[in-house]
C-alpha positions in Angstrom: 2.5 31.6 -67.0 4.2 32.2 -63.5 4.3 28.5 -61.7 6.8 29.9 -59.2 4.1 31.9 -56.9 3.9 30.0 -53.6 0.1 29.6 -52.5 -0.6 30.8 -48.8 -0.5 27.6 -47.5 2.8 26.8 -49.3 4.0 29.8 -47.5 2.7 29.2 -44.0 4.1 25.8 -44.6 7.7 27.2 -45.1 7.1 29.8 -42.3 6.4 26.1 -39.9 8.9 24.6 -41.5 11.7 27.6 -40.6 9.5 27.2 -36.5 10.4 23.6 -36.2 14.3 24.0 -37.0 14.5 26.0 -34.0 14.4 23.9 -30.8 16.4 25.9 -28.1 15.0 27.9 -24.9 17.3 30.7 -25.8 16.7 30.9 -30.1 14.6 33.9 -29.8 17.0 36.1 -27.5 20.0 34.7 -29.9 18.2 35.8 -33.0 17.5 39.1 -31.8 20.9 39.6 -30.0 22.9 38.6 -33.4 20.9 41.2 -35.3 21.9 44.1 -33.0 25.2 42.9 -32.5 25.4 42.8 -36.4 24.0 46.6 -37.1 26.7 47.8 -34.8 29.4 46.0 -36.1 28.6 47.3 -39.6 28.2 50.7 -38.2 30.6 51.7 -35.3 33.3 50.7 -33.1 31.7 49.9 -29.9 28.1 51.2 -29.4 25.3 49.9 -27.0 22.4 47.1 -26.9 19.7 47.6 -24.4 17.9 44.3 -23.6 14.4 44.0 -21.5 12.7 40.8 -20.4 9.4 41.0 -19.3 7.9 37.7 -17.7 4.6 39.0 -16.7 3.8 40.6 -19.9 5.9 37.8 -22.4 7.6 40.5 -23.9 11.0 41.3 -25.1 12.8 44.5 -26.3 15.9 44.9 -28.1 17.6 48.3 -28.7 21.0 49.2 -31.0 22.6 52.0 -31.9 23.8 50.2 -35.0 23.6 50.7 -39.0 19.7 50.4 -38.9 17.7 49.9 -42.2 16.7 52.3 -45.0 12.8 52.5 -45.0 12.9 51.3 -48.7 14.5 47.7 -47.3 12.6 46.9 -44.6 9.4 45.4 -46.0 11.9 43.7 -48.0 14.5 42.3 -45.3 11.2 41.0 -43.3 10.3 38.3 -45.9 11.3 34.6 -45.8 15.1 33.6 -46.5 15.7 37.5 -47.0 18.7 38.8 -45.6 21.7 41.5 -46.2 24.5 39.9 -44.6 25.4 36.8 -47.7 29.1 36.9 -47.9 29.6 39.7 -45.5 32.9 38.8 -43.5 32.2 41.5 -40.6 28.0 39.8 -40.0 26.9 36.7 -38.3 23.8 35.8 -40.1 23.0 35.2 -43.7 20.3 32.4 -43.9 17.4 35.2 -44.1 15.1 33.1 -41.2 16.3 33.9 -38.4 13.9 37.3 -38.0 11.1 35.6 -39.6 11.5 32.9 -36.6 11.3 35.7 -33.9 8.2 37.1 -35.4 5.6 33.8 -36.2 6.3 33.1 -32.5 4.8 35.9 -31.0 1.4 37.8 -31.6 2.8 41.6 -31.7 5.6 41.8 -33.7 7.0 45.7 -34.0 10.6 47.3 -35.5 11.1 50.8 -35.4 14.5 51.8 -37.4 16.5 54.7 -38.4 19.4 55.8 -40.7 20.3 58.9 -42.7 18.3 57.4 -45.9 15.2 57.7 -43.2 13.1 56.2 -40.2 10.3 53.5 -40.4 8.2 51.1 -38.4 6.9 47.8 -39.3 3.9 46.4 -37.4 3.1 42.1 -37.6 -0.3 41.4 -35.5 -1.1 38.0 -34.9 1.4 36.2 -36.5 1.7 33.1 -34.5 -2.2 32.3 -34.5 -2.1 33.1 -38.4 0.9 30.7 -38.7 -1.6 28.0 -36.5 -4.3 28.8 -38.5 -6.3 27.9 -42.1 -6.9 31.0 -42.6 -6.5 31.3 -47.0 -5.5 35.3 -46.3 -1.9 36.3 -46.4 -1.2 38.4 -43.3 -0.8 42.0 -43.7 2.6 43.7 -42.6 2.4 47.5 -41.9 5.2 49.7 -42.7 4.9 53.7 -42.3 7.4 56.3 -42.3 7.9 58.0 -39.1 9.4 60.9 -38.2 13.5 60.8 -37.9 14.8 58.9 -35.1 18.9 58.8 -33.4 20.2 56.2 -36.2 19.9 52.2 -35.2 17.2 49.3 -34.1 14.3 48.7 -32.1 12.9 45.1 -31.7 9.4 44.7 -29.8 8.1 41.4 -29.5 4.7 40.8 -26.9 2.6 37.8 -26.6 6.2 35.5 -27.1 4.7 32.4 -27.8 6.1 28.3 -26.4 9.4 29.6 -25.0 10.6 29.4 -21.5 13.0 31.6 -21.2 10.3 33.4 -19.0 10.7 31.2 -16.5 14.7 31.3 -15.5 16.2 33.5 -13.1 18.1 36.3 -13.5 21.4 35.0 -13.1 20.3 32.7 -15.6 19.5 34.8 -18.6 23.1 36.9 -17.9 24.6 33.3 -18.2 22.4 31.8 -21.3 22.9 35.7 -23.1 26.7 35.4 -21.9 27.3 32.0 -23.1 24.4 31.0 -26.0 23.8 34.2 -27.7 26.2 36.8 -29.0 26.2 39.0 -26.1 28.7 36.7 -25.1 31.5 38.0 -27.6 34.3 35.0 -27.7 36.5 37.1 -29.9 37.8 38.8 -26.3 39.5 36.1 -25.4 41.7 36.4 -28.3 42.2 39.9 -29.2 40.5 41.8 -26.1 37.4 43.6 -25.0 35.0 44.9 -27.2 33.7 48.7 -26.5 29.8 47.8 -26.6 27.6 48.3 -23.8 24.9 46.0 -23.3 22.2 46.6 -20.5 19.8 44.1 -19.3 16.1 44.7 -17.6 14.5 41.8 -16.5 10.9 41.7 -14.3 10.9 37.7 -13.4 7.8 36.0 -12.8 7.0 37.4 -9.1 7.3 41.3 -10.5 10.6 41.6 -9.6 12.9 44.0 -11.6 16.2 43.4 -12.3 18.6 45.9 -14.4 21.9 45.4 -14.5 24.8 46.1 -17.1 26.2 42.7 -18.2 30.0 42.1 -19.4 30.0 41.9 -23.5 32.4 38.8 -23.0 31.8 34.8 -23.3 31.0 33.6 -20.1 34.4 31.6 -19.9 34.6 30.0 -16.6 38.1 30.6 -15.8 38.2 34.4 -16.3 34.9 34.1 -14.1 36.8 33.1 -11.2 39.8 34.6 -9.2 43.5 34.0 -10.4 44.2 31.8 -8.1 42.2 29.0 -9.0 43.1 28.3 -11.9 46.4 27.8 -14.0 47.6 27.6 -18.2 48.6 24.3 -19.1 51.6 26.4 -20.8 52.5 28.2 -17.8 52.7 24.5 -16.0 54.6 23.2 -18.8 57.1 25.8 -18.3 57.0 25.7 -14.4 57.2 21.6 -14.6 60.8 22.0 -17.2 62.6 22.8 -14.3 65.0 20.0 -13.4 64.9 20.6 -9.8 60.9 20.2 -9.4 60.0 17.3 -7.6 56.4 15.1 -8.7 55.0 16.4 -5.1 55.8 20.4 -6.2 54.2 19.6 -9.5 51.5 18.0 -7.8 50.8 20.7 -5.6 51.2 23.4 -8.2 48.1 21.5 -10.2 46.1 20.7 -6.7 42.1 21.9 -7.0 43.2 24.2 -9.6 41.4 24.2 -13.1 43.8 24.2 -15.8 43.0 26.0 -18.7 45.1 26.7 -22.6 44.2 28.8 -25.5 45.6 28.4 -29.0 44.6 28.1 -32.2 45.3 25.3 -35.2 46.1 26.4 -38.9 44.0 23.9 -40.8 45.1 22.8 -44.2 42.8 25.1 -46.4 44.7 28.3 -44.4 41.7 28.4 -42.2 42.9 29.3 -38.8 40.3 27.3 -35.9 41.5 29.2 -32.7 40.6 27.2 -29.6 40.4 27.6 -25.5 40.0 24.6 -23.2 40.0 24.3 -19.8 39.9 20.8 -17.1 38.2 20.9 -14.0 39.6 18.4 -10.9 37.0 16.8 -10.3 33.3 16.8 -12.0 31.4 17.4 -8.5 32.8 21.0 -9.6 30.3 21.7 -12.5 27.3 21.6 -9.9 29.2 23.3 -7.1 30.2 26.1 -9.7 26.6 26.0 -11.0 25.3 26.6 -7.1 27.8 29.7 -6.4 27.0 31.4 -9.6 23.1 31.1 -8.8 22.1 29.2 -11.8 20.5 26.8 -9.7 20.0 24.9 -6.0 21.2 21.5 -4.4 17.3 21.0 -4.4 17.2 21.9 -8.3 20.2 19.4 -8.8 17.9 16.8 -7.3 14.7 17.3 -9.1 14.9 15.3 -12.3 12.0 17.2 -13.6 13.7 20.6 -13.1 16.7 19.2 -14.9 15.0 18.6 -18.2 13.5 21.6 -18.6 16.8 24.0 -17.4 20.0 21.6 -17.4 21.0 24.1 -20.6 21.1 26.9 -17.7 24.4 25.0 -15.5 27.8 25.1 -16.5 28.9 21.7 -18.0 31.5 19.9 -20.0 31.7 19.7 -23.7 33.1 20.6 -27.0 31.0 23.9 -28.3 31.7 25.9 -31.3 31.4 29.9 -32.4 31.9 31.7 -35.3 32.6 35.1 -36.1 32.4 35.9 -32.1 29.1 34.1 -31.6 28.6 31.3 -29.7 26.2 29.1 -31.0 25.2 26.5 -28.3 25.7 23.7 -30.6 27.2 20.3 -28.9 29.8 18.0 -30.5 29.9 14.4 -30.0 33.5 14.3 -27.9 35.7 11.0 -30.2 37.0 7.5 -29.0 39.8 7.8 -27.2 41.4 6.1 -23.8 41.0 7.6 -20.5 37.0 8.8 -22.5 35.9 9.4 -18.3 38.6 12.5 -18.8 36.2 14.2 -21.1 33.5 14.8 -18.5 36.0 17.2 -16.8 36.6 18.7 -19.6 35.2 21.9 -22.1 36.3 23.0 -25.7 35.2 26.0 -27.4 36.4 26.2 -31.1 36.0 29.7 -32.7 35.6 29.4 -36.8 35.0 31.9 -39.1 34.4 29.3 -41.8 31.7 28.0 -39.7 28.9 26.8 -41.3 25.6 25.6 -39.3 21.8 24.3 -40.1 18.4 26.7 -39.8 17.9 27.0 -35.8 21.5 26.4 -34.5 21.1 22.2 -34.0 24.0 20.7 -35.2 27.0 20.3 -37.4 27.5 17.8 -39.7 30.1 16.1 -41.9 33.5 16.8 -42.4 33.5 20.3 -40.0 32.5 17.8 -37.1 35.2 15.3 -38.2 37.9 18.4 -37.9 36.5 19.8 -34.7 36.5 16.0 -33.2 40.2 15.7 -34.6 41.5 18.8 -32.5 39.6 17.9 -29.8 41.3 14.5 -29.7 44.8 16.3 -30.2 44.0 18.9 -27.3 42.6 16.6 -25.0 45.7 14.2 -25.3 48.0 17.7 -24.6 45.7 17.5 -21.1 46.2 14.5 -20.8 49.8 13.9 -20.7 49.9 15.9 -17.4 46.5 15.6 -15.7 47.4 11.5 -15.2 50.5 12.2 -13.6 50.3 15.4 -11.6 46.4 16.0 -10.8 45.9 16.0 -7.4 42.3 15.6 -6.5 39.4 12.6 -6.8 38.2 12.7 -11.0 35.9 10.0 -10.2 32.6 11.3 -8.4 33.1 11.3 -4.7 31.7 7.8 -3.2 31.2 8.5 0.4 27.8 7.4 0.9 25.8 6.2 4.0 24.8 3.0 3.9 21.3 2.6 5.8 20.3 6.1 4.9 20.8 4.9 1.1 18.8 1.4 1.8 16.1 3.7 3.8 15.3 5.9 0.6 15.1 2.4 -1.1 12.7 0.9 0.7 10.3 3.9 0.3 10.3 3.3 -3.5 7.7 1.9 -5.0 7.6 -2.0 -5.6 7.1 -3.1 -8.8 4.9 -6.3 -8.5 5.5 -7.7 -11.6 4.8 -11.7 -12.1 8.0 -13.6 -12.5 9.9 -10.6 -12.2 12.7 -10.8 -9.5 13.6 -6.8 -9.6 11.7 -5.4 -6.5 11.4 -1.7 -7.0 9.3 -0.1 -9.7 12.4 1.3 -12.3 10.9 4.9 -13.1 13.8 7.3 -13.5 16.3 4.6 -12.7 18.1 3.6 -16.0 20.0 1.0 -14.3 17.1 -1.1 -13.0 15.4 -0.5 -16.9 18.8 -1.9 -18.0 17.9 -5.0 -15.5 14.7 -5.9 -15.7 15.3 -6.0 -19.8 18.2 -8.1 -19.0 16.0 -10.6 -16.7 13.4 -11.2 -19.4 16.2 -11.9 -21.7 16.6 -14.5 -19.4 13.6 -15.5 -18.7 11.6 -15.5 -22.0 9.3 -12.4 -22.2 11.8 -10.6 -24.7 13.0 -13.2 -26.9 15.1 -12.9 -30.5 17.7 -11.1 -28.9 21.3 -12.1 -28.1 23.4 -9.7 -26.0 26.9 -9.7 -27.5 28.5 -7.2 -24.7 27.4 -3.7 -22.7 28.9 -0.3 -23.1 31.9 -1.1 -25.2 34.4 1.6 -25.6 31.4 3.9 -23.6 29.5 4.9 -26.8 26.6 3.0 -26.4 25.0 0.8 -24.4 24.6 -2.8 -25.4 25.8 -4.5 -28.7 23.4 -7.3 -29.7 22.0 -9.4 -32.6 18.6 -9.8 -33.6 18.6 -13.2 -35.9 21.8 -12.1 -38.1 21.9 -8.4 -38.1 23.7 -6.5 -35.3 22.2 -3.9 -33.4 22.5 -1.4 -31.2 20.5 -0.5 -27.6 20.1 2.4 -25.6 18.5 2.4 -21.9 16.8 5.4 -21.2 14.5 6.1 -17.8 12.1 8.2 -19.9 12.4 7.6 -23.7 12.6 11.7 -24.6 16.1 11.5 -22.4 17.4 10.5 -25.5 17.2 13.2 -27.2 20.3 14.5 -24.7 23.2 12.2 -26.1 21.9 13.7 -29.5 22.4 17.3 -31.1 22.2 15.9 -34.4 18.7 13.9 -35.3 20.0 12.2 -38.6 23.4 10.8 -36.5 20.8 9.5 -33.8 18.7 7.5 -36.7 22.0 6.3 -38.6 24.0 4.7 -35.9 20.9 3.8 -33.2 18.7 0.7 -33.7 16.3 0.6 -30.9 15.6 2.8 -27.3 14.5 0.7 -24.6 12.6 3.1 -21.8 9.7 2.9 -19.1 6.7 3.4 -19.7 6.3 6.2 -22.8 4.3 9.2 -21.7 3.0 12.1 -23.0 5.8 14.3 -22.3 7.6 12.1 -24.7 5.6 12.1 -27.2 5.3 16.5 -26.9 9.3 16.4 -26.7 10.1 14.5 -29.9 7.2 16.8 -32.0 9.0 19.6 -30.9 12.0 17.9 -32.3 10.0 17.2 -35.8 10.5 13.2 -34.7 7.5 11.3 -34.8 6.6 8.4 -32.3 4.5 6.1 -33.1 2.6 3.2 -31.1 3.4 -0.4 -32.8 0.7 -1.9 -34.5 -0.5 -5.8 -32.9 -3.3 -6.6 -35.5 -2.5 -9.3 -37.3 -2.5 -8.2 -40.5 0.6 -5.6 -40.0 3.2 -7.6 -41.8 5.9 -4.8 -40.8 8.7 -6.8 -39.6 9.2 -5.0 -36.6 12.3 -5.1 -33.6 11.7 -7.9 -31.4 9.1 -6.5 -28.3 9.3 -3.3 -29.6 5.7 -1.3 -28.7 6.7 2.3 -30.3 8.7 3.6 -33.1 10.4 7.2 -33.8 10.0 8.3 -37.6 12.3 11.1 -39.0 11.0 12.6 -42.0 13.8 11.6 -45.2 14.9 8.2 -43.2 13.4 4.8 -44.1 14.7 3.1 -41.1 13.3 4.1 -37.8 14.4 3.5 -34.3 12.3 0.9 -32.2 11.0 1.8 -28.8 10.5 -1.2 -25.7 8.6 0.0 -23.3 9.2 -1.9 -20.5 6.4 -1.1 -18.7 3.9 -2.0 -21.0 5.9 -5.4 -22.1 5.3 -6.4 -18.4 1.7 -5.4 -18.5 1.2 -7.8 -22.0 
């Protein structure tokens, strides 16, 4: 007998399963860019996308003039973990999940394609609710020939389901397609432009509609900007040789200017890891540059809400990866090395073909992140060696302040009126003040156990400490889901991280770390729980596959015990 048949709920469990490895606004639009960007890269030099965005309706359209699929495949290429591209050197994809993502999360799911074996159309209804569902029926795809069609892809998706890419601006979709999806084609800034056309129609939220074609190029800030405001590394190297240059002319030459190199490294296994970097003079820059490129507002920049739900929309610093001409939007943790404030002015992108990444674009793990930190480290020291001696122009975040306006703001915070508490103001969104009051009931006896050994060594984390004879580690968060920020990787957070200490855990938190498959849970006070928990802790995050969980002290509620 067959024991290899999956069951319906077995399979609606693998279809959640593939749902909760994606976690990014932009995974939808990346998945469905890929694809066409794929079928004409199997097909043609050059060729044409045509993307619309509807916010009104929650609707998205993708259109290629690529290789399109043979009506015999497409039921086919539309299951689970089914794909054509495994091994293919030319294709980005080849997990197989990536489509079957894009159509559980929406409730009309439709692709009309065409090549000379013939034309079809596929029609999924109701996909997402029958992925939420009980239902014991498996959900019916219809397929029909049609009649032929000009060769390539259309991808209709209505009723898009939990993402908020709906809500961002239009300038911010050209940006997050330009720079998280592979619209934005890094392979030009190595071998040139690519001859594909890609159109964008986007109705925001108010009706508005915008159409515009959008440059099928990585959104690489200093091509973005006029020649004069920025300068190679190599080109300074060569300019600063000169044994009649004094430290002022080198200075000057360097002044405001953001200093960019592109290269590449020939790694041991003949892989070739081609890199482009680039330092900003001072970090105030990646706000400014965020403002004049209408990705958001000095009131935006402000609002600590509007931060966490589109910080991934402003230009920022970091090490970022692509393969095979795709950006990928995944992070890497930058390594230990002096000068570590240097490497908030500065952004890597690493282009590998021998790239390999999880389901949903998260993170990178083992030895490809050890290379990718090594290079770093190498190409950040080539920066450094001239931006310590010849940068002209405040790193440090500018300090001017005024005084009374600064105490003014203060005083309208709200006071925290805790008993035997000396800290005044109530520490929400203030990490600083959470690290304090934890500190002053250290000291004075309502958090006990724990013995600070020393804070923020070598800036990676914030407080070394032992509890009884093991050592841990402490982070200080305003709002416990901030965590998730110094994190791409899940596992690396819950093997290196002992315990989160926050204010005041709130739903939000609890919806954030779901999305992220990470379950928190409240601590237990009966007295029969003979868990031995962290000291104080009132919450603890579970990751499916680890033992060990991180502890959660609430401050808030410690002070409220």
């Amino acid at each position: 007998m067959s024991f290899l048949s999956p069951e319906v709920n077995q399979i609606r469990q693998s279809i959640i399963d593939i749902d909760d490895s994606y976690n990014n606004a932009w995974d939808i639009i990346a998945e469905l860019t890929q694809n066409a960007v794929d079928a004409i890269k199997k097909s043609i030099t050059g060729g044409e996308i045509q993307i619309l965005i509807d916010s009104i309706n929650k609707s998205i359209k993708i259109k290629d003039n690529g290789v399109g699929i043979s009506p015999n495949d497409l039921p086919v290429l539309l299951r689970p973990f089914s794909t054509n591209k495994r091994n293919d050197s030319i294709t980005i994809g080849e997990k197989g999940v990536g489509l079957t993502f894009v159509m559980f999360s929406s409730n009309y799911f439709e692709i009309t394609t065409s090549n000379n074996n013939g034309s079809s159309k596929g029609i999924l209804k109701d996909a997402f609710n029958w992925k939420n569902s009980t239902n014991e029926e498996l959900i019916d795809l219809e397929v029909t020939e049609i009649e032929p069609h000009i060769q390539g892809t259309t991808v209709l998706i209505k009723d898009v389901r939990n993402t908020p890419i709906f809500n961002l601006s239009f300038d911010q979709i050209k940006y997050i397609l330009r720079s998280r999806t592979a619209i934005g084609n890094t392979d030009y800034l190595w071998f040139g432009d690519s001859k594909i056309k890609v159109t964008v129609q986007f109705i925001d939220q108010n009706g508005n509609e915008h159409i515009e074609e959008v440059p099928f190029k990585y959104f690489y800030l200093p091509k973005e900007l006029e020649k004069s405001y920025s300068i190679d590394l190599d080109d300074f190297v060569e300019y600063a040789k000169s044994a009649d240059r004094t430290d002022i002319e080198k200075r000057n030459k360097l002044k405001n200017k953001i200093i960019y190199k592109i290269g590449k490294y020939q790694h041991s296994d003949n892989r070739e890891i081609k890199y482009t970097a680039f330092f900003i003079p001072k970090r105030k820059l990646w706000n400014d540059l965020s403002i004049q490129f209408n990705l958001c507002t000095e009131e935006n920049l402000k609002d600590e809400k509007w931060l966490d739900n589109f910080s991934y929309a402003l230009l920022n610093e970091g090490i970022y990866t692509s393969v095979k001409g795709m950006p990928t939007g995944i992070k890497i943790d930058h390594p230990t090395t002096g000068y570590a404030g240097y490497w908030s002015n500065i952004f890597i992108l690493f282009e590998d073909k021998a790239l390999k990444f999880d389901i949903g674009r998260k993170s990178i793990h083992g030895m490809q992140a050890r290379i990718y930190k090594e290079y770093s480290r190498d190409i950040f020291n080539q920066f450094l060696k001239y931006i310590t001696k010849y940068v002209s122009g405040e790193v440090r975040v500018d300090t001017q302040w005024d005084r009374d306006q600064v105490f003014a703001e203060i005083d309208t915070m709200l006071d925290l009126n805790a008993e035997g508490i000396k800290l005044q103001k109530n520490p929400k969104d203030q990490e600083a003040s959470v690290a304090a009051l934890f500190f002053e009931c250290i000291g004075n006896g309502k958090i006990s156990e724990i013995i600070p050994l020393t804070s923020g060594y070598r800036n990676k984390y914030d407080l070394y400490a032992k509890w009884g004879h093991k050592k841990v580690i402490i982070e200080f968060k305003s709002r416990l889901r901030n965590i998730l920020k110094d994190f791409n990787d899940e596992r690396k957070m819950f093997d290196e991280m002992n315990c989160v200490v926050c204010w005041n855990v709130s739903e939000e938190d609890q919806t954030e770390f779901n999305r992220r498959g990470i379950e928190l849970e409240e601590i237990s006070t009966h007295a029969w729980d003979e868990d031995e928990n962290f000291p104080n802790s009132t919450h603890k995050l579970l990751l499916s596959g680890y033992i060990k969980p991180i502890y959660v002290v609430d401050m808030k509620k410690i002070l409220n015990n």
